[in-house]
N, C-alpha and C positions, 0 to 999 in steps of 0.2 A: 504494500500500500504506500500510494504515496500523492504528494500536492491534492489533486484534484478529486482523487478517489474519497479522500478523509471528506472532503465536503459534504462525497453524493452519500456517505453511508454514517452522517453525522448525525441525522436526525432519526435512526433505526438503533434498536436495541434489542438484546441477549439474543434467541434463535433468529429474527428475522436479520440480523445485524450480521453474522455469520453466513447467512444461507444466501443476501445478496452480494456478500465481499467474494465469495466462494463465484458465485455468477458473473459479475462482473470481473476478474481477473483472468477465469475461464475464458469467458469469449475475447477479452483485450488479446489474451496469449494464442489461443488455439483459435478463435474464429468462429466458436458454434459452440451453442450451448450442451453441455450434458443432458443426456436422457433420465438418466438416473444416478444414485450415490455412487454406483461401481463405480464409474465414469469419472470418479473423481481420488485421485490417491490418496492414503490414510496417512501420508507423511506430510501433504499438500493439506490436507483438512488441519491437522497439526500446527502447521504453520502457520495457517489463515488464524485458526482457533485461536492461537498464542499475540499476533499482528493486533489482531480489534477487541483481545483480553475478553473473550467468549467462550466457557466449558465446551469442549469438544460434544460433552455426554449427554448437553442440555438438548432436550428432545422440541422435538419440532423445524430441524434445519434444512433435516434431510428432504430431499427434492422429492421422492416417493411421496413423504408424508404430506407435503404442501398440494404436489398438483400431480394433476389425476388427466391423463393423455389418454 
């Protein structure tokens, strides 16, 4: 995270604060969004979790759980 991201994800907190730092880094790096949690590495969630000071374990970040394709 960095400059501009801290703005978009300043006004979001605990899972949804997480679940869209995890989104938008995604698509910044790779281009396209995840389908699902696989689609996302547990060292990368780690990371992000640690970046925006967000428990990994706090429920409701996961993409599964939010939206229904």
């Amino acid at each position: 995270m960095v400059g501009e991201d801290w703005r978009l994800v300043g006004n979001k907190s605990g899972a949804t604060r997480l679940g869209f730092s995890l989104l938008l880094k995604f698509f910044e790096l790779d281009g396209w969004l995840p389908a699902g949690p696989d689609d996302l590495p547990a060292a990368a969630v780690a990371y992000m979790a640690e970046q925006v000071k967000v428990d990994p374990a706090l429920p409701g970040w996961r993409i599964s759980e939010r939206l229904r394709i």
